[in-house]
C-alpha positions in Angstrom: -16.2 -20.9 -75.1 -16.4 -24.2 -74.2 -15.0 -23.9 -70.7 -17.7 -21.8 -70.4 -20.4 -23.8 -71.6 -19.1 -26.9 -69.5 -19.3 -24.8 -66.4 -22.8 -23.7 -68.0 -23.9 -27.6 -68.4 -22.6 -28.6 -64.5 -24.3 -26.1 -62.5 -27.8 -27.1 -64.7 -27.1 -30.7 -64.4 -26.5 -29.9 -60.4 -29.4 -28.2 -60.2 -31.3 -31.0 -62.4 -31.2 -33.4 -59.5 -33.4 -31.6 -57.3 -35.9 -31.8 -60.0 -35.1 -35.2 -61.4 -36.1 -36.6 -57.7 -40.1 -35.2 -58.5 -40.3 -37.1 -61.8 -39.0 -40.0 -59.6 -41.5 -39.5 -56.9 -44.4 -39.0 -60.0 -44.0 -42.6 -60.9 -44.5 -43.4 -57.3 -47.3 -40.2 -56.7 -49.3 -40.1 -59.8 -50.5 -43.7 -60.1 -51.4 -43.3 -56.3 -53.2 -40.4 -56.5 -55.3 -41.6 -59.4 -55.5 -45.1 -58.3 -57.2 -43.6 -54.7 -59.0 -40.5 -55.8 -61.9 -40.8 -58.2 -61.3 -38.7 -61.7 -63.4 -35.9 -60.4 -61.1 -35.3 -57.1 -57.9 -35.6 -58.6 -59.4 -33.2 -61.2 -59.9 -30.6 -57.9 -56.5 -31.4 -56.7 -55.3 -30.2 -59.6 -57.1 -27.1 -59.7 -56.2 -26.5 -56.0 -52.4 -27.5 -56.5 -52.6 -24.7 -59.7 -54.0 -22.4 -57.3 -51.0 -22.7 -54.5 -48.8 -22.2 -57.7 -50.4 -19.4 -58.8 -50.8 -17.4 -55.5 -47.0 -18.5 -54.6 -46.4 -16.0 -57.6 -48.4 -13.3 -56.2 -47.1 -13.3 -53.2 -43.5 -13.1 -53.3 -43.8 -10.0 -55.8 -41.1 -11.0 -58.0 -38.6 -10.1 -54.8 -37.0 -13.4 -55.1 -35.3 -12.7 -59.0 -34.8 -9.0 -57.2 -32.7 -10.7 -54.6 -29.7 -12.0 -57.2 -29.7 -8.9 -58.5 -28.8 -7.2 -55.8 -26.5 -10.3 -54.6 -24.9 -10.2 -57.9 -25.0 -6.4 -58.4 -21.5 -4.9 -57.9 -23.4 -1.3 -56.8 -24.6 -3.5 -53.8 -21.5 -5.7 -52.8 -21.4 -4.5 -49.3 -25.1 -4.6 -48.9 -26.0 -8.5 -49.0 -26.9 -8.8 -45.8 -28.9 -5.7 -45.4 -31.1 -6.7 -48.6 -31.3 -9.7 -47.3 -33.2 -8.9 -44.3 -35.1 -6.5 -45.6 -37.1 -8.5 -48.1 -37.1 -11.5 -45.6 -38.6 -8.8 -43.4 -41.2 -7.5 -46.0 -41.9 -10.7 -47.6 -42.9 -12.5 -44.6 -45.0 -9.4 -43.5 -47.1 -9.8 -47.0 -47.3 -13.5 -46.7 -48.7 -13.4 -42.4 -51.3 -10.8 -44.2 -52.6 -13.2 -46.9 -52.9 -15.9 -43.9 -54.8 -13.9 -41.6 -57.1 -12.7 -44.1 -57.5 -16.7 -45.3 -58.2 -17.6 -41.5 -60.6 -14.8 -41.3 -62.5 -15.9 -44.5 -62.9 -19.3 -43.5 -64.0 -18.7 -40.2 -66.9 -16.1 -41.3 -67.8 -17.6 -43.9 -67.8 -21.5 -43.2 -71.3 -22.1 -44.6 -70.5 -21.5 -48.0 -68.1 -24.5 -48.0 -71.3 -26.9 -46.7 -72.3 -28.1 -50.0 -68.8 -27.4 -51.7 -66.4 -29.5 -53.4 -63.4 -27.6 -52.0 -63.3 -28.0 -47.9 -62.7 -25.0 -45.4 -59.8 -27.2 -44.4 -58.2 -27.7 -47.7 -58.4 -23.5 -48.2 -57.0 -23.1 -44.8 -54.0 -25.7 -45.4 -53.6 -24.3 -49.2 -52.9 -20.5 -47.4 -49.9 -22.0 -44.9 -48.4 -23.5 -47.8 -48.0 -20.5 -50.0 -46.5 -18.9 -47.2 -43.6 -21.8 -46.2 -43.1 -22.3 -50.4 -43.0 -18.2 -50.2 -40.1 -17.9 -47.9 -38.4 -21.1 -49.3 -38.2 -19.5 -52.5 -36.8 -16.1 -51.5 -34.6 -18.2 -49.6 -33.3 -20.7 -51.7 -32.8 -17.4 -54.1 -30.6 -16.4 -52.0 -28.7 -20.2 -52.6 -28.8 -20.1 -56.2 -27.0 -16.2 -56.2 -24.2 -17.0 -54.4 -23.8 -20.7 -56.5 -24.4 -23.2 -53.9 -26.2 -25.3 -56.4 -25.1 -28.8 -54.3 -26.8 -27.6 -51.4 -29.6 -26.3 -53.0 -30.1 -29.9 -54.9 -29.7 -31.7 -51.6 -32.3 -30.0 -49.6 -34.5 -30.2 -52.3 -33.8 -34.2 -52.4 -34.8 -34.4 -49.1 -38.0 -31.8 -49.0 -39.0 -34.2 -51.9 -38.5 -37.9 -50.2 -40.2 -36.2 -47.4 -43.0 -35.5 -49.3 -43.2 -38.9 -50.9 -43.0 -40.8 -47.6 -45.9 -39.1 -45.7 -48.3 -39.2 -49.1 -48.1 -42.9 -49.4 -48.7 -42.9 -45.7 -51.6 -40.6 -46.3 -53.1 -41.4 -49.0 -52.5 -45.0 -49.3 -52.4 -46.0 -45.8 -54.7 -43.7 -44.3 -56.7 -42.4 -47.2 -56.8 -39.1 -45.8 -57.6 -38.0 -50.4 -56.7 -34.4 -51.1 -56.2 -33.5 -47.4 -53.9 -35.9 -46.6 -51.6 -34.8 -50.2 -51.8 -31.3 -49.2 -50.7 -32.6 -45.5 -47.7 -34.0 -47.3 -47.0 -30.7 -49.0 -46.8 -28.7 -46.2 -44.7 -30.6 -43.3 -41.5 -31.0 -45.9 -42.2 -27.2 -46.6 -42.0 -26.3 -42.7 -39.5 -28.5 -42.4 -37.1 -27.0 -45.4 -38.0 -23.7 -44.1 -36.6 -24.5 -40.8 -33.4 -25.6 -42.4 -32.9 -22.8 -44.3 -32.9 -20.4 -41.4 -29.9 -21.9 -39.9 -28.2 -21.1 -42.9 -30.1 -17.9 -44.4 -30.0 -16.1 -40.7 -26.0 -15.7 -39.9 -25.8 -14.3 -43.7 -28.6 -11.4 -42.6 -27.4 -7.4 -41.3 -30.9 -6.4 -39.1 -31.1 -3.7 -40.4 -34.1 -2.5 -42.8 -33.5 -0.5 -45.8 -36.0 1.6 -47.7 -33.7 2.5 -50.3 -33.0 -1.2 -51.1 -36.5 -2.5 -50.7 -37.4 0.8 -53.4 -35.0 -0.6 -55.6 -36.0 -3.8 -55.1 -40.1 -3.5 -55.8 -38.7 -1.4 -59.0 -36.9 -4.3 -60.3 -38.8 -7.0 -59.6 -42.3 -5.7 -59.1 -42.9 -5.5 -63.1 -41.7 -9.2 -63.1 -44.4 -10.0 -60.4 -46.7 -9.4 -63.5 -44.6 -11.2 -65.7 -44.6 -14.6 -63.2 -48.3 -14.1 -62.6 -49.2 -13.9 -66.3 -46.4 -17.0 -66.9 -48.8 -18.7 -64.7 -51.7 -18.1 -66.4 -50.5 -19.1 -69.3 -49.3 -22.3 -68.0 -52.6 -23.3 -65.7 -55.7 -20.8 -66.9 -56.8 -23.7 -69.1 -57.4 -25.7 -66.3 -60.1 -23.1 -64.7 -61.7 -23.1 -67.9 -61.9 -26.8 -68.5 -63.2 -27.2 -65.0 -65.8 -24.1 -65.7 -66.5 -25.4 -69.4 -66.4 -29.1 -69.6 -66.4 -30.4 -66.0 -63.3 -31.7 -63.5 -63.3 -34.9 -65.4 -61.6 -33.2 -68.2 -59.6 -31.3 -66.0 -58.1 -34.7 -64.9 -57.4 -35.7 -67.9 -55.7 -32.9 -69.3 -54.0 -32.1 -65.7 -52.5 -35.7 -65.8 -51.3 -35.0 -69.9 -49.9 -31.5 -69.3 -47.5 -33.4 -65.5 -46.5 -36.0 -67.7 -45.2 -33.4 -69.8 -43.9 -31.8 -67.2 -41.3 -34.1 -66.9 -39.3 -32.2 -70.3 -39.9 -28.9 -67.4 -38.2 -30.5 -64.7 -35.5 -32.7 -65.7 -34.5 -30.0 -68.4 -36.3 -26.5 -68.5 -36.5 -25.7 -65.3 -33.5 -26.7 -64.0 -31.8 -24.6 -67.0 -33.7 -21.4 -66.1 -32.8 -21.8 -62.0 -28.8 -21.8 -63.4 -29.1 -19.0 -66.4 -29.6 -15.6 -64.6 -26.8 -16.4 -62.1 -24.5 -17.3 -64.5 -25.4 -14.7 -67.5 -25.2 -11.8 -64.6 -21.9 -13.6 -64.1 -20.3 -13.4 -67.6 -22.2 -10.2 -68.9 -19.9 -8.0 -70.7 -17.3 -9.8 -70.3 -15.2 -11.1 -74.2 -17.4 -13.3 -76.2 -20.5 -13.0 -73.9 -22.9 -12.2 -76.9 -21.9 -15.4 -78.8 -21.9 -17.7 -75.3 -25.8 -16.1 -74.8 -26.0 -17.1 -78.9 -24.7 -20.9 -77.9 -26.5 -21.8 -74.8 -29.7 -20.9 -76.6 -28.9 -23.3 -79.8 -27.4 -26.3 -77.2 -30.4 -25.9 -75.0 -32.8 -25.7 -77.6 -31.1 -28.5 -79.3 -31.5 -30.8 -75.7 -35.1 -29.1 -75.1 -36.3 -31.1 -78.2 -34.8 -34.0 -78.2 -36.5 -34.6 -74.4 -39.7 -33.6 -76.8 -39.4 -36.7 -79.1 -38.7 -39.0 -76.6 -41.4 -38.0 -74.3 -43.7 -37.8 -77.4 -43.3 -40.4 -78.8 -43.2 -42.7 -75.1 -46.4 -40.7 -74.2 -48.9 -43.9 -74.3 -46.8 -46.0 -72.3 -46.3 -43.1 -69.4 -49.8 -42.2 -69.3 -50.6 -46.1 -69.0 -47.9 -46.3 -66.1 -49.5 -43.1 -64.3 -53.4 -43.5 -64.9 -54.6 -46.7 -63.5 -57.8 -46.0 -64.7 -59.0 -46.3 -67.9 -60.3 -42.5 -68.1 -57.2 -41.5 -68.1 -55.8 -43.4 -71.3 -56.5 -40.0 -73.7 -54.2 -37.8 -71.9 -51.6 -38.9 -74.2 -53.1 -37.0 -77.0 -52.6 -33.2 -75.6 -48.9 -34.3 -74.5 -46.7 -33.9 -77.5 -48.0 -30.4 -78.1 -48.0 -29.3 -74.2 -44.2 -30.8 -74.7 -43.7 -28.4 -77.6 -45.1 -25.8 -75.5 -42.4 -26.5 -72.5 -39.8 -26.1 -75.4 -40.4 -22.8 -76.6 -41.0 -21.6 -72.6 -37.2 -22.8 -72.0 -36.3 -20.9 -75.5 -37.9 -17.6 -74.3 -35.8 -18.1 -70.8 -32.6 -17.1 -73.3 -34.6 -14.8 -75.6 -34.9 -12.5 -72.0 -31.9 -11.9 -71.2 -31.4 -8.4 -73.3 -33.9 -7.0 -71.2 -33.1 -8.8 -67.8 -29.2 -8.2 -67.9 -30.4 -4.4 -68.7 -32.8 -4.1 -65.9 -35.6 -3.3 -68.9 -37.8 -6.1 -67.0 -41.2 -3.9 -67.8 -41.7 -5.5 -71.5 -41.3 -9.2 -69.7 -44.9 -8.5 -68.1 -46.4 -7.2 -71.3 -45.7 -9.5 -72.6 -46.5 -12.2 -70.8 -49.7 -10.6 -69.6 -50.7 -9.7 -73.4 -49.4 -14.0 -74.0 -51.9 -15.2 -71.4 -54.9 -13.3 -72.3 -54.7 -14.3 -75.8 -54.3 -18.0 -74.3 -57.5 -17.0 -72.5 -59.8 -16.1 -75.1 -58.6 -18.7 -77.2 -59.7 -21.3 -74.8 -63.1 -19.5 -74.6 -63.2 -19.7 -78.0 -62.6 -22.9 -79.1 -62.7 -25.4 -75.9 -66.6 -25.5 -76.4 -65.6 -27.1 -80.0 -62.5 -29.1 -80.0 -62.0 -30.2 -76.3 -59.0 -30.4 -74.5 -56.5 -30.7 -77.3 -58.1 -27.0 -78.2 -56.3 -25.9 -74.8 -53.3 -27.9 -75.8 -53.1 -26.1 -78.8 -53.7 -22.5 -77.9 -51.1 -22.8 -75.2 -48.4 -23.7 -77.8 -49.8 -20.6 -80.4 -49.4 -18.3 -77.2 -45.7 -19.5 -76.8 -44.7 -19.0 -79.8 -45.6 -16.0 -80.4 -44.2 -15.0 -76.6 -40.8 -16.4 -77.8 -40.9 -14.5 -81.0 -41.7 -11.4 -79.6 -39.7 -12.0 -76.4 -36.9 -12.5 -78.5 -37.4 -8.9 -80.9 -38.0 -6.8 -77.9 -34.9 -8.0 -76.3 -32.4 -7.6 -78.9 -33.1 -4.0 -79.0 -31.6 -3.7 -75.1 -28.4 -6.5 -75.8 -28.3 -7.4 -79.7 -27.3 -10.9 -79.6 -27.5 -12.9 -82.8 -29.2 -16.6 -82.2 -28.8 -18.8 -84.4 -32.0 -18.6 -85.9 -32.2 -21.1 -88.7 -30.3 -23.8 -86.6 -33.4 -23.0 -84.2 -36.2 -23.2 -87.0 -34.4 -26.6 -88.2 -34.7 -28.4 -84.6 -38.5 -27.7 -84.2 -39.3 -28.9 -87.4 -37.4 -32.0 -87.3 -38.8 -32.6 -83.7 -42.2 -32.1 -84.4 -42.3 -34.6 -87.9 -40.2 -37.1 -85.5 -43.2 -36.7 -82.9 -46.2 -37.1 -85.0 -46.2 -40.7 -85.7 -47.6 -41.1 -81.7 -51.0 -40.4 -83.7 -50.6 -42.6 -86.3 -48.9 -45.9 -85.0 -50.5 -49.3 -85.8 -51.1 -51.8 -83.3 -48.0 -53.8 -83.1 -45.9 -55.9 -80.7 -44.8 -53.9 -78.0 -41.1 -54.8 -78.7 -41.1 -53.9 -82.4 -43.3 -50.4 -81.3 -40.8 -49.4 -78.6 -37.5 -50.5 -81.2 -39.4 -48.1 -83.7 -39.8 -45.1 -81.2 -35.8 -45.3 -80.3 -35.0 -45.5 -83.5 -36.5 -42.0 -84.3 -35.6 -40.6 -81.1 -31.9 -41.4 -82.2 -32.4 -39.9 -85.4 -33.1 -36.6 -84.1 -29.3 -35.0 -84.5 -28.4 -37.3 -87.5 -31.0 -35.4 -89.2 -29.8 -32.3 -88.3 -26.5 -32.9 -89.5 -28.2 -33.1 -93.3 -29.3 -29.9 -92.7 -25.6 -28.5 -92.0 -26.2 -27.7 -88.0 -23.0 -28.9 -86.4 -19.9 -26.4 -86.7 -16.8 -27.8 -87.3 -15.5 -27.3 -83.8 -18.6 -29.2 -82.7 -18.3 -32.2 -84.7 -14.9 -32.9 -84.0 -15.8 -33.3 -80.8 -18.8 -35.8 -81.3 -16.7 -38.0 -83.8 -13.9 -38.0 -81.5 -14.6 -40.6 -78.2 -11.7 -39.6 -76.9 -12.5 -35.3 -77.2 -16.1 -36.9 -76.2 -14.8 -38.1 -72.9 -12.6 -35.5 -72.3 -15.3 -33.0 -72.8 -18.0 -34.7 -70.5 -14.8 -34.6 -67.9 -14.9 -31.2 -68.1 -18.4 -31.0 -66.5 -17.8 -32.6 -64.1 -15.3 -30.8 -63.1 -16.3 -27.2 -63.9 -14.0 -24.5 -64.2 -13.1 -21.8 -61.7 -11.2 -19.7 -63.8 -12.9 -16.8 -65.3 -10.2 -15.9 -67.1 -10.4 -19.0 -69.6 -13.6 -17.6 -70.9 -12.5 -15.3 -73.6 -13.4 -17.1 -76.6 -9.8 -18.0 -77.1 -10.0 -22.0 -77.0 -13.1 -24.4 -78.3 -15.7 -22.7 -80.7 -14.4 -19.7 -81.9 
């Protein structure tokens, strides 16, 4: 078990440095951005950078989740290359489509942009984008099926230092505002596309299948709903600030919920890119059930502590990324958009029962059902209480995604998660995160000692509660099992045969 969960914790970790280097290039990005743009334009930025999300979700149709399935199916072993090309072919068919039509619009209708916050040319630029982040994602899919996680990381690096390099030289330098940020999204886009396609291209058979690209729409189509309605859930708030209370607010908030973001990238995110490759990889094989039962306590367990840290820190990184003093109150929505993040990484594990057995329908439901509750909830109470209302009805919606997520699944692949240890975590994380509303003034010294002091708390608590196993804390009393242990992630392991349940937690 633990070979398995050290393998488990190296390819996330690997896959974590591609999105460790965007927190690095926030700090550099985000007091920029709000340093040069005025509150109401880094508000529209935000809406039109939720937008590009958004239709990037839309328009690859779920085909890129569709494409480790059938890298990783054994009923398609010999077909790689064929399914390869045939949803590059079809993907890149839908994506010139959305483009043309965008060019079209612009161009016919260019007087209704006169008197418009949102420029013909910032629509225009918005549309190439989706499609190079479109084929980047089926493509790097295509990476993270057949493990390259090193190479997936590196370009990643690279697209990102791109990115960072020609937005300070835009936006700084040139003060080019929105155009010149979404300028420095697309060149490392067309530029990562392009060196993708050296490697992508040799691994293609030209030859189109219907039968494959069937299968394919069948698996991944219902998840196209589920992505689109994950999306929603995540950035519908932001619409309805913007439509309810202005793009001031929508500044705000947008600045509170990417600080938060950082939890996403340096831990959830990365986590999800690694878990379908490797669950595919160890379904049904001896002890799989109680690895699925693990990696959703140990990530859980990780998830929050990143939540009290962040919490808790959340003044000082909103005063490092707003440089102006309307952006001081984003700290209040963070803890609980944090919170939020943490139950969206829990209901990555809570999936697999219907994933691994291709019973992906309920995933849009549910998600769909998740988001339009989120909806009228902002409607409802947004008017009232204000931004911390959105906060708060994106973490309701959440939780009640992750509890149903997790019901729904167990009745494809019962697997038996640690529920109490789970219930245990949340509440100790949330009471070690609510003294960010409560602090006194204080020396900034004592006030930071305080904050570490509960952050380092956080799994002495839990060991009140009786949450480590005995296998578990022989290792974290040990140094020396510590050290050997954190040896064995680096390392990995190669050998599937190790992963039978027969050494480490039983």
């Amino acid at each position: 078990m633990l070979d398995r969960l050290k393998s488990t914790v190296r390819d996330t970790f690997i896959y974590s440095l591609s999105n460790i280097a965007p927190k690095l290039v926030g700090v550099i990005l985000l007091p920029l951005f709000t340093a040069r743009l005025v509150i109401n334009d880094f508000g529209n930025y935000d809406l039109i950078d939720n937008t590009i999300q958004i239709l990037v979700e839309i328009v690859i149709l779920g085909q890129a989740s569709s494409l480790i399935f059938l890298n990783n199916s054994r009923e398609y072993k010999e077909s790689k290359g064929t399914a390869l090309f045939t949803l590059t072919l079809f993907i890149l068919t839908f994506c010139t489509l959305l483009v043309l039509f965008t060019e079209l619009f612009v161009s016919n209708f260019s007087a209704y942009f006169e008197h418009s916050q949102f420029k013909p040319e910032f629509i225009r630029l918005s549309s190439y984008i989706v499609l190079l982040r479109v084929m980047n994602n089926l493509f790097l899919a295509k990476v993270r099926a057949d493990e390259e996680a090193v190479y997936y990381s590196a370009l990643n690096i690279c697209k990102i230092l791109l990115m960072t390099i020609l937005s300070i030289y835009l936006v700084a330098y040139l003060n080019k505002g929105i155009y010149g940020i979404l300028l420095a999204m697309a060149v490392p886009e067309l530029v990562t596309t392009a060196a993708l396609l050296l490697k992508i291209v040799p691994k293609m058979k030209f030859r189109f299948s219907p039968g494959i690209l069937s299968t394919a729409l069948k698996f991944g189509f219902p998840l196209l709903f589920s992505s689109l309605g994950f999306m929603l859930l995540n950035q519908s708030d932001r619409f309805i600030i913007k439509l309810l209370l202005g793009s001031k607010y929508v500044a705000i908030y947008g600045l509170g919920y990417r600080v938060s973001g950082v939890l996403n990238m340096f831990l959830v995110l990365p986590f999800s890119l690694g878990l379908l490759p490797i669950a595919y990889k160890y379904y049904g094989m001896p002890g799989d059930k109680r690895f699925f039962s693990k990696l959703m306590t140990y990530s859980t367990f990780v998830f929050i502590w990143g939540f009290v840290f962040l919490s808790l820190f959340s003044k000082e990184i909103v005063g490092i990324f707003g440089r102006q003093d309307d952006f001081q109150s984003a700290y209040i929505v963070i803890p609980v958009v944090l919170l939020s993040y943490v139950f969206s990484g829990m209901r990555m594990t809570a999936s697999l029962g219907m994933m691994l057995t291709k019973n992906t329908k309920h995933i849009a439901w549910i998600t769909i059902a998740a988001s339009s509750l989120n909806i009228i909830l902002n409607f409802i109470f947004i008017p009232v209480y204000g931004i911390m209302a959105a906060a708060f009805n994106t973490l309701i919606a959440f939780v009640i995604f992750y509890a149903v997520t997790q019901k729904l699944s167990n009745r494809y692949l019962k697997i038996e998660y640690e529920n109490y240890k789970i219930f245990i975590m949340v509440l100790t994380g949330s009471v070690l995160s609510l003294p960010i509303y409560f602090f006194p003034a204080m020396n900034v010294i004592l006030a930071g000692s305080v904050k570490l002091l509960l952050v380092i708390l956080y799994p002495v608590f839990l060991y009140f509660f009786n949450f480590y196993e005995k296998a578990e804390l022989e290792i974290l009393l040990s140094p020396a099992k510590l050290i050997e242990f954190a040896k064995g992630i680096v390392k990995g392991t190669t050998n599937t045969e190790t992963f039978e349940g027969t050494r480490g937690l039983q």
